[in-house]
N, C-alpha and C positions, 0 to 999 in steps of 0.2 A: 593975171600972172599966177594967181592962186590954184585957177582950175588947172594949167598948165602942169605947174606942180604935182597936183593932185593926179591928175591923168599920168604923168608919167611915173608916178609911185603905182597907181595901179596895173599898166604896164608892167612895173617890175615883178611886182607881186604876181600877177597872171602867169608871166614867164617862169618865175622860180617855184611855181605851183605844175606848169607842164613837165618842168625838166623834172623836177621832182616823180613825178607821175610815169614820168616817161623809164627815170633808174627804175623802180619798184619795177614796169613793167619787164626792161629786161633782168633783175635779178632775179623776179620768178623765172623766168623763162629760164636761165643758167640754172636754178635750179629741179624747176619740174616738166618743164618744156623740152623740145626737142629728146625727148625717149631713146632716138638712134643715132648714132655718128659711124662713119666708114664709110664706105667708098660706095655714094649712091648712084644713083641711073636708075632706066626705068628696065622692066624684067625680073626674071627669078636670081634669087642671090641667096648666098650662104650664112646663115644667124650664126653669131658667135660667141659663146655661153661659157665666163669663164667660171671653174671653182678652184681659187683662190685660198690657200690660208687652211687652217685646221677647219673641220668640215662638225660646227656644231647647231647647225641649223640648215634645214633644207629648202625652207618656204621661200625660199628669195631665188634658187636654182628652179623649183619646180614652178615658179611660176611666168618664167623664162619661157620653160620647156613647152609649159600648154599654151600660152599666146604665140608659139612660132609654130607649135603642132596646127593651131587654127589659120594660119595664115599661108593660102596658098600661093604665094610668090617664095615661100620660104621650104623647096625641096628635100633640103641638108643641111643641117647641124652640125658642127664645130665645138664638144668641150673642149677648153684648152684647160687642162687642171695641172697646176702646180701649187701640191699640196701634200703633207703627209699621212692625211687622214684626218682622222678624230674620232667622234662619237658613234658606235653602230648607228642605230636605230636612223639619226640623218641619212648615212650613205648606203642604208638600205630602202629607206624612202627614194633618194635621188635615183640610185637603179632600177625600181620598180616603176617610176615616172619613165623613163628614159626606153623601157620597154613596150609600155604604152604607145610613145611618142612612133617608136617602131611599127609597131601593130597599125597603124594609122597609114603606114607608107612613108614615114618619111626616113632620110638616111643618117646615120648619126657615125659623126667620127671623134675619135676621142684622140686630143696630139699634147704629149709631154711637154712640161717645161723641163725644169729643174728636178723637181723631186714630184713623181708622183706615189706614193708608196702607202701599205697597208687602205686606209679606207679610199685613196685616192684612186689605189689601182680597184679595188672594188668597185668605185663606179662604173672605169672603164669597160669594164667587162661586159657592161650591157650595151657597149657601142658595135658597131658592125664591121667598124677597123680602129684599131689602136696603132697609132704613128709615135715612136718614141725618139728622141734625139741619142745617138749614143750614148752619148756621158748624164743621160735622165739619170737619176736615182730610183727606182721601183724597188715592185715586191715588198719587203718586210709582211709576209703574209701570215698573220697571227692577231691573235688576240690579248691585250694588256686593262688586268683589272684593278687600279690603285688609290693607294689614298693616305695620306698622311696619320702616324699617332702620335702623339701629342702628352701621353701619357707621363714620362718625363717630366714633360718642360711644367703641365699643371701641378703636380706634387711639389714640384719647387716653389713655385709661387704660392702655394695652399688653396690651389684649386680644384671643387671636386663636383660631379654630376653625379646627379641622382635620374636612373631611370628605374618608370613602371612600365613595362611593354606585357601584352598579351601573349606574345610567345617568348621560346630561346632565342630564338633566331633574329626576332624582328630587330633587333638594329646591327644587324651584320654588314659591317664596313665602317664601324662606328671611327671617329679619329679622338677618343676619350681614349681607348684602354688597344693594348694586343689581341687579335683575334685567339678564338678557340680554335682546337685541333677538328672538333666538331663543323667552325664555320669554314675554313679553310678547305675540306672537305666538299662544304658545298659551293662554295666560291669556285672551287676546279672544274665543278661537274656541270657552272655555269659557264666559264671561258672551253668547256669542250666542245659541249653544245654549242655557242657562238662559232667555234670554229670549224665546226664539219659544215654548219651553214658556209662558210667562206669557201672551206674543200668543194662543197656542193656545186659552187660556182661556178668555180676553176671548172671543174667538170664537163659543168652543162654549156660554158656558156664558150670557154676555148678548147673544148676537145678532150682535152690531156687527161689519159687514163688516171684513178685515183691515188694506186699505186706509187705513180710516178711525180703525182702532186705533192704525196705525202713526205718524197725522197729533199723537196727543198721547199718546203711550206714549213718551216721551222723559224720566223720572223726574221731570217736576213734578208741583205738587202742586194739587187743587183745594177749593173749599167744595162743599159737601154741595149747594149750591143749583146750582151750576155743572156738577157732578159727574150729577145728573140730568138736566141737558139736551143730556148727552154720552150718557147711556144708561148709567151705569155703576151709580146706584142707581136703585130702583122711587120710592121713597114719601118724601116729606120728615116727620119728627118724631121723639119721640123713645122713649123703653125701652117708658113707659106703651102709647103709638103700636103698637109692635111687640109686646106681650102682646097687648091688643085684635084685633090682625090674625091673629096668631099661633092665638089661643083660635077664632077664625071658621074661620080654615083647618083648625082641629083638630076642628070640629063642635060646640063648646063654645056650650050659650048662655049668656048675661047675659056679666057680669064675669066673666073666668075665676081661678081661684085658681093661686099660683106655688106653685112646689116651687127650689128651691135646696139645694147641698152647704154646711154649714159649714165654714166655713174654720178648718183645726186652727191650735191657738195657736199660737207659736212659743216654747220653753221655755229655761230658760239652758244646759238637757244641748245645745241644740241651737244654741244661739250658741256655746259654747265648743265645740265639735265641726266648724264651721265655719271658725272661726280656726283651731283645730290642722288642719284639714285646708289650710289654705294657706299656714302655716309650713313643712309637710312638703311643701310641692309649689314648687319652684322656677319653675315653669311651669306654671300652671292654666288655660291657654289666651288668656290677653288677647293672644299673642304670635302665635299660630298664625292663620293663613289663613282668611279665613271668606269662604264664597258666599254674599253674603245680596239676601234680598228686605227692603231696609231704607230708611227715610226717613230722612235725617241732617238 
């Protein structure tokens, strides 16, 4: 009776050891398994690459770009950006990936959400057709350079910084004190330069003489409908729209099938990793300077 017992304790123990084994196994999988979800089959299909959200990091878009550029089932490209920008330097990294990707042969369409506007439309621009929904939000094509001062609020509390810097200049953007007439100066002379690079774009990359770039490259903003008859998108509609166009420019006949990354979950190791990372950081940069191509 004893062994009986025994046996069937360890039976249970065996089982809630598999089952055990068996969760683990698929919540890796939910999280790092299965890479692509969309509409699969076998043949060539259209990747779909979305940039999502203020644009202050590139490494996660460009590394999209090279593993579908390596992959020859994968003709055409699909950004779907709904976004209003953000930081240069990211979404000048993402358009000079996105050229490459080009030069490679393959075809790249870029289709509007909601708002694609300032560094959002600058990605576009390195696509081979931009599909925009009417009522998209575009353009705001300009350059915004800002940053809180604080100067104020410290004197009230009797707070005060002491800096040694090697030059005048070196802490220009400071959020301690008001800039100088001096820095200001060259604060302008850096959002000029940022933005003839954007003029530059417009330029080279949809036609439109500079002149007439310069008549509404003034940071407003337009609809997707208004937005085409400036020249700044090809095609009015919407995702569906730019798969369609996408799968033709890729040689694809019928309906083309998508290919997509899954998006990994996000775990509570990785919420609370987050908070501790901005307990320990007195300055996580909300404070600091930013050159951005952004829609406010």
């Amino acid at each position: 009776m004893a062994k009986r017992k025994d046996l069937v304790i360890g039976i249970v123990i065996a089982g809630s050891f598999l089952l055990l084994l068996l969760f683990l196994v698929v919540a890796m999988w939910g999280l790092y398994g299965g890479p692509e979800i969309g509409i699969s089959g076998w043949g060539d299909k259209v990747a779909i690459i979305e940039v999502h959200g203020v644009i202050s990091s590139s490494s996660d878009v460009i590394r999209q770009l090279k593993r579908y550029s390596q992959d020859r089932s994968v003709p055409s490209i699909v950004l779907h950006i709904n976004s209003p920008g953000g930081l240069v330097a990211p979404a000048q990294e993402i358009y000079e990936e996105i050229n490459k990707v080009r030069q490679k042969g393959k075809k790249v369409v870029a289709s509007f959400s909601s708002v694609a506007a300032s560094g959002g439309y600058y990605v576009a621009c390195a696509a081979d057709t931009i599909v925009s929904n009417p009522g998209t939000l575009t353009g705001s094509i300009g350059v915004i350079f800002e940053f809180p001062v604080m100067e104020k609020l410290f004197r009230k509390i009797g707070l005060e910084f002491e800096v040694v810097k090697s030059g005048e200049l070196k802490d220009v953007g400071t959020y301690t004190r008001r800039m100088t007439d001096k820095e200001r100066k060259l604060l302008q002379e850096l959002i000029n330069d940022t933005y003839e690079q954007f003029v530059d774009v417009l330029v080279e990359q949809r036609g439109i003489p500079r002149e007439e770039v310069l008549r509404f490259a003034d940071g407003r903003v337009f609809t997707g409908r208004k937005a085409q008859e400036l020249g700044l998108v090809d095609v009015l509609g919407n995702l569906e729209d730019a798969i369609e166009i996408a799968g033709e420019m890729g040689g694809i006949e019928g309906r083309p099938s998508t290919i997509r990354e899954r998006k990994r979950k996000i775990t509570l190791f990785d919420v609370l990793t987050q908070k501790m990372d901005r307990w320990l950081s007195l300055d996580d940069g909300k404070f600091m300077p930013k050159l951005q191509y952004i829609y406010r």
